[in-house]
Biopython code that builds the backbone (N, CA, C, O; Angstrom):
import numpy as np
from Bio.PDB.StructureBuilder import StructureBuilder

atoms = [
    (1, "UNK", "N", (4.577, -119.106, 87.009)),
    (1, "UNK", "CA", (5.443, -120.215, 87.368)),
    (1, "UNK", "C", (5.808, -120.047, 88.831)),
    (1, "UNK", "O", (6.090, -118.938, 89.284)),
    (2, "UNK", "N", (5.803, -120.954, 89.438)),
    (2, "UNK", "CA", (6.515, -120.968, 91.000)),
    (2, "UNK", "C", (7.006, -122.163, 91.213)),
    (2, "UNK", "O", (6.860, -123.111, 90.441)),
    (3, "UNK", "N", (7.753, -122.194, 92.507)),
    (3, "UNK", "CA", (8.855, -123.673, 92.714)),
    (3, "UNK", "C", (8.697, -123.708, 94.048)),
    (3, "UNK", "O", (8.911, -122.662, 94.661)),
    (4, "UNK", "N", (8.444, -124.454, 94.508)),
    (4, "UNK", "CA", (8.905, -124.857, 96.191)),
    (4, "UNK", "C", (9.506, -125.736, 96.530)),
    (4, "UNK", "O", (9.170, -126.920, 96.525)),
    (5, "UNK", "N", (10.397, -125.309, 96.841)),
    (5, "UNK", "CA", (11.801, -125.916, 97.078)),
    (5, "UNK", "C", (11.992, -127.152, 98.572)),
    (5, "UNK", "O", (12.703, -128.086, 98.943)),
    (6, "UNK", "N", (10.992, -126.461, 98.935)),
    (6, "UNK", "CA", (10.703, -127.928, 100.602)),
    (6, "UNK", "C", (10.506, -129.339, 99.881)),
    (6, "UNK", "O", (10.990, -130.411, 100.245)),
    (7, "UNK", "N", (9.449, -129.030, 98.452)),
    (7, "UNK", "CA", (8.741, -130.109, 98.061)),
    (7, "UNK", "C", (9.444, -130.717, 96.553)),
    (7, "UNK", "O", (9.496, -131.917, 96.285)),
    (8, "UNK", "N", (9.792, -129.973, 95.949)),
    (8, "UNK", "CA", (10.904, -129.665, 95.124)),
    (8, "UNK", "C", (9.842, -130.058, 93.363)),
    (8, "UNK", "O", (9.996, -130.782, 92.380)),
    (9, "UNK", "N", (9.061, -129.290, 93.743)),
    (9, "UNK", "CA", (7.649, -129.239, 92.998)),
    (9, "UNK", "C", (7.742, -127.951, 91.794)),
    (9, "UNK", "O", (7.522, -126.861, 92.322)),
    (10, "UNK", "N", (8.010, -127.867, 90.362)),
    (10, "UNK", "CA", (7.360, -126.577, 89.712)),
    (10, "UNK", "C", (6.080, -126.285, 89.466)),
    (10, "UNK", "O", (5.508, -127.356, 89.667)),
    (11, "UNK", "N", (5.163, -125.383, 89.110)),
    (11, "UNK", "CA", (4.456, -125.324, 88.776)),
    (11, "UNK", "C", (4.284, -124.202, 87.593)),
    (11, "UNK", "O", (4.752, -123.064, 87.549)),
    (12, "UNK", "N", (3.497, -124.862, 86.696)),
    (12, "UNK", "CA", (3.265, -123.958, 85.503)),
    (12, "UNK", "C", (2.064, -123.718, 85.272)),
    (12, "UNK", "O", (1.525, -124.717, 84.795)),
    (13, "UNK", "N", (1.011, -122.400, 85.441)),
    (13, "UNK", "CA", (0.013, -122.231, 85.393)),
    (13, "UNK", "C", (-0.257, -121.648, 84.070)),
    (13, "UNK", "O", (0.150, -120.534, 83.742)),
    (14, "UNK", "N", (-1.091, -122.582, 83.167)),
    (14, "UNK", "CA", (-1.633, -122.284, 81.390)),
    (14, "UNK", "C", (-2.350, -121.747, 81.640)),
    (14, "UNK", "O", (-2.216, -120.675, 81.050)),
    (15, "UNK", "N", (-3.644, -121.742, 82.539)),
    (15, "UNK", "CA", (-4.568, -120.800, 82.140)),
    (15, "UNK", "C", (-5.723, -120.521, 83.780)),
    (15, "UNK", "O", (-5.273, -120.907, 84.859)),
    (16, "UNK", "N", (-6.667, -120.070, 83.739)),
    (16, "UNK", "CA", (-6.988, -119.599, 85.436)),
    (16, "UNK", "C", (-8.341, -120.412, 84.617)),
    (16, "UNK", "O", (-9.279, -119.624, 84.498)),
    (17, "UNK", "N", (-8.565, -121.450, 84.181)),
    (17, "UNK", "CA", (-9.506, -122.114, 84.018)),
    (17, "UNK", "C", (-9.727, -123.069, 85.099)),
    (17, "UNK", "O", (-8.740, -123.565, 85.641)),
    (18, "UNK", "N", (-11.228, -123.476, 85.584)),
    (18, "UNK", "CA", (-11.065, -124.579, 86.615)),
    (18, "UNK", "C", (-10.433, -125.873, 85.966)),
    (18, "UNK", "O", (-10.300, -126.190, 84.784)),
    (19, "UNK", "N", (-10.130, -126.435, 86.999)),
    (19, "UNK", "CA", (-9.172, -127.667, 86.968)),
    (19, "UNK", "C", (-10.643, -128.910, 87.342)),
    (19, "UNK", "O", (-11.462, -128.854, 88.259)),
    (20, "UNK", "N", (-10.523, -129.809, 86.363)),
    (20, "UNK", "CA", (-11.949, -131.099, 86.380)),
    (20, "UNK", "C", (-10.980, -132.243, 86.658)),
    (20, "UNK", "O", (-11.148, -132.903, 87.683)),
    (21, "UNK", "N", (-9.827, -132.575, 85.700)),
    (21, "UNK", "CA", (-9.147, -133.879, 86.247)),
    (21, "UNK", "C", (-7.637, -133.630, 85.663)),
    (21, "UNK", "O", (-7.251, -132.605, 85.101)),
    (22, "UNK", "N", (-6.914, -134.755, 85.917)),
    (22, "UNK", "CA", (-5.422, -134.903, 85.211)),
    (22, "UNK", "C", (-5.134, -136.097, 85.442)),
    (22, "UNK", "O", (-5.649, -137.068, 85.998)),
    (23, "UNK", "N", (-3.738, -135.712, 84.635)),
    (23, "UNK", "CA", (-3.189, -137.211, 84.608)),
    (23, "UNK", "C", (-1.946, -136.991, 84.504)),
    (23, "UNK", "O", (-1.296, -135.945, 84.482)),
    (24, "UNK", "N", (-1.593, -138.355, 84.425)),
    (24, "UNK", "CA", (0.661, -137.973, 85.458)),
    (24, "UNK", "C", (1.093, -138.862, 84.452)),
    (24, "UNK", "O", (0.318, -139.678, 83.953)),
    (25, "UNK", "N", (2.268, -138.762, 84.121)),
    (25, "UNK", "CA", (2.991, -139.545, 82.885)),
    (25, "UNK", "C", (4.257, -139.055, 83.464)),
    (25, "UNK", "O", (4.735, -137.978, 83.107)),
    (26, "UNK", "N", (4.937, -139.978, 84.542)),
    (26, "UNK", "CA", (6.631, -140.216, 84.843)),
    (26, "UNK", "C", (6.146, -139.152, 85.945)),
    (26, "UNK", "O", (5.333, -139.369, 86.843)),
    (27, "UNK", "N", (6.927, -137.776, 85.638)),
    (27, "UNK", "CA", (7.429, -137.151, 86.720)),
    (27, "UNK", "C", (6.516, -136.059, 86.331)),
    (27, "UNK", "O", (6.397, -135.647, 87.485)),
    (28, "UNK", "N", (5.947, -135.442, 85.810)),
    (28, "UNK", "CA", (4.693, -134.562, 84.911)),
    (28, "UNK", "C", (3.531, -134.808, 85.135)),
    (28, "UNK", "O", (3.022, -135.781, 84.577)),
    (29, "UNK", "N", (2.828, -134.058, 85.953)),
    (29, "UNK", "CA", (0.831, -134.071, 86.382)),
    (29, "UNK", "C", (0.343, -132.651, 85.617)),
    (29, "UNK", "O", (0.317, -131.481, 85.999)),
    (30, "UNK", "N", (0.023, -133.218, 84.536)),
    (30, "UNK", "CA", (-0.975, -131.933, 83.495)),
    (30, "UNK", "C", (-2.567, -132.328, 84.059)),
    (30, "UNK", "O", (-2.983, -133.485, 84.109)),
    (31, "UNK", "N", (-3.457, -130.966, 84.520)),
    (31, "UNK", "CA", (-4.273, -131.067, 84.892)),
    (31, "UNK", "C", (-5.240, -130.110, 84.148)),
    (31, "UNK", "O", (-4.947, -128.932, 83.945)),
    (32, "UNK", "N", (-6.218, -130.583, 83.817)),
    (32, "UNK", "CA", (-7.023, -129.977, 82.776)),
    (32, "UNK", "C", (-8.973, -129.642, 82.846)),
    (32, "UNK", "O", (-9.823, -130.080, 83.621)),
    (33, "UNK", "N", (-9.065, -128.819, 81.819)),
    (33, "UNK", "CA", (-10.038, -128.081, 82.324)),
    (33, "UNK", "C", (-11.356, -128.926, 81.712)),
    (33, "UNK", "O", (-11.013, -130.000, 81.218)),
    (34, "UNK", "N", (-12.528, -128.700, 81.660)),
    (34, "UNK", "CA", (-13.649, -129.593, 81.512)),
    (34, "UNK", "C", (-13.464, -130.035, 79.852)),
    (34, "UNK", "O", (-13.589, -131.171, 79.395)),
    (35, "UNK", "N", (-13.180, -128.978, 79.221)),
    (35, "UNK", "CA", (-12.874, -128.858, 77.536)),
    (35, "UNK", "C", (-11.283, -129.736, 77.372)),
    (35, "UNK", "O", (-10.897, -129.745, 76.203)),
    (36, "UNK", "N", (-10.612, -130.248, 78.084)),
    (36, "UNK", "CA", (-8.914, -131.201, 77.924)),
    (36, "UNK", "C", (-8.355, -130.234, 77.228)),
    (36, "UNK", "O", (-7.834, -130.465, 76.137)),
    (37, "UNK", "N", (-8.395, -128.977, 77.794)),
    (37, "UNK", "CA", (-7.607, -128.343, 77.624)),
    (37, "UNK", "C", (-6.736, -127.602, 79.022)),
    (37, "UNK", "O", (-7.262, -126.991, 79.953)),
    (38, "UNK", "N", (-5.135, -127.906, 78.799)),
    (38, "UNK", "CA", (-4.229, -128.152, 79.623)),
    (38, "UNK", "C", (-4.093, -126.574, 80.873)),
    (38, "UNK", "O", (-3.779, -125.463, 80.446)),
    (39, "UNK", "N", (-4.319, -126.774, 81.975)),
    (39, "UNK", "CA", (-4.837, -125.357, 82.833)),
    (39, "UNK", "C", (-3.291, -125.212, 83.796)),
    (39, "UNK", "O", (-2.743, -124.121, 83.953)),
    (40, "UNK", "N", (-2.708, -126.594, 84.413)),
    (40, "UNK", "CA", (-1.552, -126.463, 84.927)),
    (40, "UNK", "C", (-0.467, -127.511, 85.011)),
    (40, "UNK", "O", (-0.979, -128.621, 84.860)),
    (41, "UNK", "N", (0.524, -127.561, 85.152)),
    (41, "UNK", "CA", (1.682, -127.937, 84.834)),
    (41, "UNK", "C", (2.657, -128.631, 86.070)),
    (41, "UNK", "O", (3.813, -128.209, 86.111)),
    (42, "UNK", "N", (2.309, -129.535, 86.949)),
    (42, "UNK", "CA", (3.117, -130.012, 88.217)),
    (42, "UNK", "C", (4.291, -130.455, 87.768)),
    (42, "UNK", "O", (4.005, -131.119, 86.771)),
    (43, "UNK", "N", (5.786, -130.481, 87.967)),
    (43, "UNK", "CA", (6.826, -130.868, 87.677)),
    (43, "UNK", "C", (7.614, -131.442, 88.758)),
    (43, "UNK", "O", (8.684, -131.017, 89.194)),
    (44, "UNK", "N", (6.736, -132.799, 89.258)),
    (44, "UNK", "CA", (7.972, -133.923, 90.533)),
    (44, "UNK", "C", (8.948, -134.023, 90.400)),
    (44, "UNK", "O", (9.215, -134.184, 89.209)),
    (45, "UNK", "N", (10.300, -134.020, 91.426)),
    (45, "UNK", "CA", (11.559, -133.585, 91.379)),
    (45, "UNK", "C", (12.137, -132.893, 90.573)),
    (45, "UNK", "O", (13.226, -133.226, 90.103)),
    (46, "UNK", "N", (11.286, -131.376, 90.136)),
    (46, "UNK", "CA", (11.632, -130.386, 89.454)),
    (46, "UNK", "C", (13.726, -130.294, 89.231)),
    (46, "UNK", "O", (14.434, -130.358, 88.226)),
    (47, "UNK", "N", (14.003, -130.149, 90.503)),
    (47, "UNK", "CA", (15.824, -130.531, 90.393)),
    (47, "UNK", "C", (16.157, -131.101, 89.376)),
    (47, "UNK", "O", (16.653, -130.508, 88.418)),
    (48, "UNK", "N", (15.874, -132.730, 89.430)),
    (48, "UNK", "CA", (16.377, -133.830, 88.711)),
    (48, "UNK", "C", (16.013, -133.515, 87.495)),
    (48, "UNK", "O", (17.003, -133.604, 86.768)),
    (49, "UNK", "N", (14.650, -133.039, 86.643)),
    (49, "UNK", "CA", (14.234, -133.289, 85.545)),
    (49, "UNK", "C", (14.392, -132.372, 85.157)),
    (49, "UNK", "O", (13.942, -132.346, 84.011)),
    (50, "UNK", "N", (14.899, -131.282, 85.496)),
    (50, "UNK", "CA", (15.576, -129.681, 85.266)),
    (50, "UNK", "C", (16.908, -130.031, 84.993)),
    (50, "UNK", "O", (17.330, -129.262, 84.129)),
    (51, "UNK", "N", (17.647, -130.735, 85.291)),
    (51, "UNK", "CA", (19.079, -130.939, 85.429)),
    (51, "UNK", "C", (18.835, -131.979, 84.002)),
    (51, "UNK", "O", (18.896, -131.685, 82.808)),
    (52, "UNK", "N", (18.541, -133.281, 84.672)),
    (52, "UNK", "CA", (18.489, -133.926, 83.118)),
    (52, "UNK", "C", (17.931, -133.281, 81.598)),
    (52, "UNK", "O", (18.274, -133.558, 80.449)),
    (53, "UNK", "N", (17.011, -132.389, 82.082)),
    (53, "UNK", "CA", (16.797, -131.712, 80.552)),
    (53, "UNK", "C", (17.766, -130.796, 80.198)),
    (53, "UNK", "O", (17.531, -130.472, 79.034)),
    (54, "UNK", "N", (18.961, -130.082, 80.712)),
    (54, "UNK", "CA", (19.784, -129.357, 80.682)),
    (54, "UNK", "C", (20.800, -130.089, 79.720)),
    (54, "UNK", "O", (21.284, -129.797, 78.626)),
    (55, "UNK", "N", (20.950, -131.429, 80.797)),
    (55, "UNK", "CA", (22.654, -132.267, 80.139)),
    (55, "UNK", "C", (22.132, -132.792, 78.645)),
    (55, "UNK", "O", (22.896, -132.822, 77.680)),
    (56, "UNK", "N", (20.429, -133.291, 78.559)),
    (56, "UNK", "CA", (20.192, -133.710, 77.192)),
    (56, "UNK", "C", (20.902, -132.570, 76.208)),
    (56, "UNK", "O", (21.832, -132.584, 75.401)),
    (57, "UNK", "N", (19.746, -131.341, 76.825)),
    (57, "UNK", "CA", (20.216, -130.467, 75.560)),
    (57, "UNK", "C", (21.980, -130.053, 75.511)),
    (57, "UNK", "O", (22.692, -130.349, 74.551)),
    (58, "UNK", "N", (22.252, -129.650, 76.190)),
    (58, "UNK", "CA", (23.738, -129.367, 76.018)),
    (58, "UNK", "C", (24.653, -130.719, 75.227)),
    (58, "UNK", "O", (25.588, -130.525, 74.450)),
    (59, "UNK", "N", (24.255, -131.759, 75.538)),
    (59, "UNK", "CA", (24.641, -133.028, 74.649)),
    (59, "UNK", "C", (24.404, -133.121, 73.372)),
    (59, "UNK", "O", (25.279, -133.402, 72.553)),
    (60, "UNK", "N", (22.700, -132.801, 72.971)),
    (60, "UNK", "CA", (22.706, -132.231, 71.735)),
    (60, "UNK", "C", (23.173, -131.386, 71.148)),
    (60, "UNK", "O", (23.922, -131.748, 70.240)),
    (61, "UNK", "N", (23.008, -130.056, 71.326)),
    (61, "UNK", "CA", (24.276, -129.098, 70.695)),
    (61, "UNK", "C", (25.438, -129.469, 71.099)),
    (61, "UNK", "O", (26.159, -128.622, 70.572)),
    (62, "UNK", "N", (26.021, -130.070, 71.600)),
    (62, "UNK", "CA", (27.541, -130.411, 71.206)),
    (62, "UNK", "C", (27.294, -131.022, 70.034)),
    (62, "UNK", "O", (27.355, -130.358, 69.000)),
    (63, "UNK", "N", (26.969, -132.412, 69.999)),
    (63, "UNK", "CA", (26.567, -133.230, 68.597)),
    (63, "UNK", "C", (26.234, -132.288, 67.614)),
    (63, "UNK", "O", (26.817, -132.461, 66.543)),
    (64, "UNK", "N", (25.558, -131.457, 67.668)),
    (64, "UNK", "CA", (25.244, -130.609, 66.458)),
    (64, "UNK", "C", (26.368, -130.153, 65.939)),
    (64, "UNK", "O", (26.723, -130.112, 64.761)),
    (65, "UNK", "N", (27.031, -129.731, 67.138)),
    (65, "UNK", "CA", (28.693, -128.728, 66.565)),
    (65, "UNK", "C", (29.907, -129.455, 66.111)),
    (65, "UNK", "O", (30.879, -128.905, 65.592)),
    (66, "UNK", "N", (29.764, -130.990, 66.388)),
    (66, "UNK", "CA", (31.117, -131.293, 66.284)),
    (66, "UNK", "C", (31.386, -131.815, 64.518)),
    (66, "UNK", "O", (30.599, -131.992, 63.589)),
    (67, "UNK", "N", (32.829, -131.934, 64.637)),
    (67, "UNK", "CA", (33.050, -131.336, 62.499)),
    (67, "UNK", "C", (33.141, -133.260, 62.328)),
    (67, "UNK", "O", (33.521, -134.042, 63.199)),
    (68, "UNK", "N", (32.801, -133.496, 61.342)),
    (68, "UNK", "CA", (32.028, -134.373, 60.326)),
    (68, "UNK", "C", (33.671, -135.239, 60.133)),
    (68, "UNK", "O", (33.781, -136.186, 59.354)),
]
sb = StructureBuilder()
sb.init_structure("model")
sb.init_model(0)
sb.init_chain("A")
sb.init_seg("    ")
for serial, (resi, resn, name, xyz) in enumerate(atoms, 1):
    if name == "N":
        sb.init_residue(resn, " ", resi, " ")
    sb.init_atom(name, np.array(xyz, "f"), 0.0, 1.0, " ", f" {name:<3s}", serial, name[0])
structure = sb.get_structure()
């Protein structure tokens, strides 16, 4: 995993397979190997979609916890 913070980019590396094509859905570029199987992981405005996946979950477990 690495982050660069100039660009505000994560990256998640699945596997050291070559990379043939990808495709982007919102803020997420999964790029994949000749077999579509998933090799790395781009995450655009890593910040924002790090932060919003945080407040989801913490929103959910509250909901989980609160009494009936």
């Amino acid at each position: 995993m690495s982050y660069d913070r100039e660009t505000d980019i994560m990256m998640l590396e699945l596997s050291k397979a070559k990379i043939t094509h990808a495709e982007q859905t919102g803020q997420i570029i999964i790029h994949f190997s000749k077999t579509n199987k998933p090799v790395l992981l781009e995450i655009l405005d890593a910040s924002g979609v790090m932060a919003s996946f945080l407040k989801s979950s913490l929103r959910a477990k509250k909901e989980m916890f609160q009494p009936l």
